[in-house]
C-alpha atoms as a printed R data frame, in Angstrom:
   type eleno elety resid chain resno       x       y       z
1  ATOM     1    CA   UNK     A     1  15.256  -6.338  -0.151
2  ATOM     2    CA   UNK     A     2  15.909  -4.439  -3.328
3  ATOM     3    CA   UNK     A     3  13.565  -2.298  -5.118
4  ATOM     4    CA   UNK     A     4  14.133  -1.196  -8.940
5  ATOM     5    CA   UNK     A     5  12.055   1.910 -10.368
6  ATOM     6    CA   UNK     A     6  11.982   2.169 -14.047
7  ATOM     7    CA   UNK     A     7  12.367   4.134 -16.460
8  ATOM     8    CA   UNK     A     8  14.255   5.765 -13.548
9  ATOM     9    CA   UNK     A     9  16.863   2.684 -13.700
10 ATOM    10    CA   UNK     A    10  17.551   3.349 -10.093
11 ATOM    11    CA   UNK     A    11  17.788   0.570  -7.160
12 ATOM    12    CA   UNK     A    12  17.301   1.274  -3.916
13 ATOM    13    CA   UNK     A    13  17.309  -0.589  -0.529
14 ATOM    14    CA   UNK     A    14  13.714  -1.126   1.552
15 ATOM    15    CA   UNK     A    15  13.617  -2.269   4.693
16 ATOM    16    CA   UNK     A    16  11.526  -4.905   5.851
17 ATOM    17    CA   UNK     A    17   8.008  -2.536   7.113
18 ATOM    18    CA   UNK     A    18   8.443   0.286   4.564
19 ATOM    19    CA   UNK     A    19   6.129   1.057   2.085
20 ATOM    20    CA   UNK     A    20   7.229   1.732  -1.559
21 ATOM    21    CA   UNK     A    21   6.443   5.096  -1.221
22 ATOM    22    CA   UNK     A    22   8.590   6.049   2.131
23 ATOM    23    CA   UNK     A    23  11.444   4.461   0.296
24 ATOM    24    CA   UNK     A    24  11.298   6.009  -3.042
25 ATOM    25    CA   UNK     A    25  10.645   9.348  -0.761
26 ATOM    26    CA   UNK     A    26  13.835   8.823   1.708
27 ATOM    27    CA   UNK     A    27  15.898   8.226  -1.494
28 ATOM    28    CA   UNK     A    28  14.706  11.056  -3.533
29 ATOM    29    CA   UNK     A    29  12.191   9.399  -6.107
30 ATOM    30    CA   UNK     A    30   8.948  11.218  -6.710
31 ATOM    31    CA   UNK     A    31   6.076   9.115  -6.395
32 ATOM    32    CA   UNK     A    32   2.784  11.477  -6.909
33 ATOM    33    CA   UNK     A    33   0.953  11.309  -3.633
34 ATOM    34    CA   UNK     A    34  -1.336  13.683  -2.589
35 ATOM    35    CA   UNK     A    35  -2.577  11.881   1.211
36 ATOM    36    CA   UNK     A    36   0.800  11.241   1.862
37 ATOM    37    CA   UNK     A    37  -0.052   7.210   2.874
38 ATOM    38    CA   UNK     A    38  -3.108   7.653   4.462
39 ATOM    39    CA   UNK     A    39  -4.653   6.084   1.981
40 ATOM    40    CA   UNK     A    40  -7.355   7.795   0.614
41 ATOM    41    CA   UNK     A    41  -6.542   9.515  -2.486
42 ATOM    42    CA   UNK     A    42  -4.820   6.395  -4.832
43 ATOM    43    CA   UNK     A    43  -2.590   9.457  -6.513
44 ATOM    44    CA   UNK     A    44   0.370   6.849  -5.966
45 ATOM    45    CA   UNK     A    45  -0.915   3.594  -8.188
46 ATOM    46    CA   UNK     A    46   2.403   1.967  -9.679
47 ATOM    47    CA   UNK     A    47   2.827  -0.569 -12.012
48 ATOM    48    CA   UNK     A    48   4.795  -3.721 -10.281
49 ATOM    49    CA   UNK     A    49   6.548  -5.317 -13.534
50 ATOM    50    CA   UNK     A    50   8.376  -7.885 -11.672
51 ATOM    51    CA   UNK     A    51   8.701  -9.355  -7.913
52 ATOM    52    CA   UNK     A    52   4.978  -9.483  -7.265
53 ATOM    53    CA   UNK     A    53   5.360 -12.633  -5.820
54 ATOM    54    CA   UNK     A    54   7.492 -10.852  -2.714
55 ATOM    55    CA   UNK     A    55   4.244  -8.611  -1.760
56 ATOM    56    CA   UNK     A    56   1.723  -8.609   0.745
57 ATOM    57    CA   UNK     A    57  -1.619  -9.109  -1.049
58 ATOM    58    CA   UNK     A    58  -3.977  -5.542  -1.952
59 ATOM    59    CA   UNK     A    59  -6.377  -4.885   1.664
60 ATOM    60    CA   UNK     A    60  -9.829  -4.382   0.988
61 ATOM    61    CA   UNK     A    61  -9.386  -0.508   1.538
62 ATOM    62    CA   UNK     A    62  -6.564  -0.740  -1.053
63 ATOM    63    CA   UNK     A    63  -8.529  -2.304  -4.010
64 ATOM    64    CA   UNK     A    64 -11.094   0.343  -2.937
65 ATOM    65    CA   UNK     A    65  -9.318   2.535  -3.958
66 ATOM    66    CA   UNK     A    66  -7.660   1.504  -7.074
67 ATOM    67    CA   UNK     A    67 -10.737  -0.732  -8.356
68 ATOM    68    CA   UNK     A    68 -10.640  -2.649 -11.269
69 ATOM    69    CA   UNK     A    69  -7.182  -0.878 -12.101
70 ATOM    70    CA   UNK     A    70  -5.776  -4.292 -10.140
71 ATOM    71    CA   UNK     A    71  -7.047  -6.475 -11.509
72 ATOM    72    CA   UNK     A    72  -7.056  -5.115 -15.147
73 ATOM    73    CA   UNK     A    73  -3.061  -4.807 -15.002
74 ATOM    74    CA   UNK     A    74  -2.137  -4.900 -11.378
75 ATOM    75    CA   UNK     A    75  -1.454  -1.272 -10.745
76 ATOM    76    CA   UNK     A    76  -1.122  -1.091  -7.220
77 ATOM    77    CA   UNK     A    77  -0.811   1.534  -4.293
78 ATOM    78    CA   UNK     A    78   3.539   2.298  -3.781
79 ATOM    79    CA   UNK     A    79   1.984   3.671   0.272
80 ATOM    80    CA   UNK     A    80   0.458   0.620   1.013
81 ATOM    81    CA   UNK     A    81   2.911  -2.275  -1.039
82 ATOM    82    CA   UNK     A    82   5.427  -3.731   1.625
C-alpha cells in the first residue's frame, strides 16, 4: 500500500503491520513524536485527507488520547494508523 504526505508531495511504500509513523520515520519524514509509539503523548495527530476507508478503526486508548480532535475533523494518531 501507498502512503502520500502532503504538503510534502512525497509517496512512500508501507507495509502491511507498519504504523504511519515507522514509515514516514524509515523514509526520512518527520512526524513530531515525543513517546516514540507508545502511545501516550498524541504529539503525532495527522490529518488523513483521503484513504480513510483503508484504516483500522481509532482503539479506545487512541481516541483517549486525541479526544474530540477525531471526531471534530478526524485527526488521528500516524503511531497507531495501520
Amino acid at each position: 500500500m501507498k502512503v502520500k504526505f502532503v504538503p510534502q508531495n512525497i509517496e512512500i511504500d508501507i507495509k502491511p503491520n507498519e504504523s504511519v509513523l515507522q514509515a514516514a520515520e524509515a523514509n526520512g519524514i518527520f512526524i513530531k513524536s515525543v513517546c516514540r509509539g507508545v502511545p501516550s503523548c498524541a504529539e503525532c495527530r495527522v490529518k488523513v485527507v483521503e484513504g480513510d476507508r483503508n484504516l483500522m478503526p481509532p482503539t479506545a486508548a487512541e481516541k483517549n488520547l486525541i479526544g474530540s480532535a477525531y471526531f471534530v475533523d478526524g485527526r488521528r494518531l500516524a503511531c497507531q494508523l495501520k
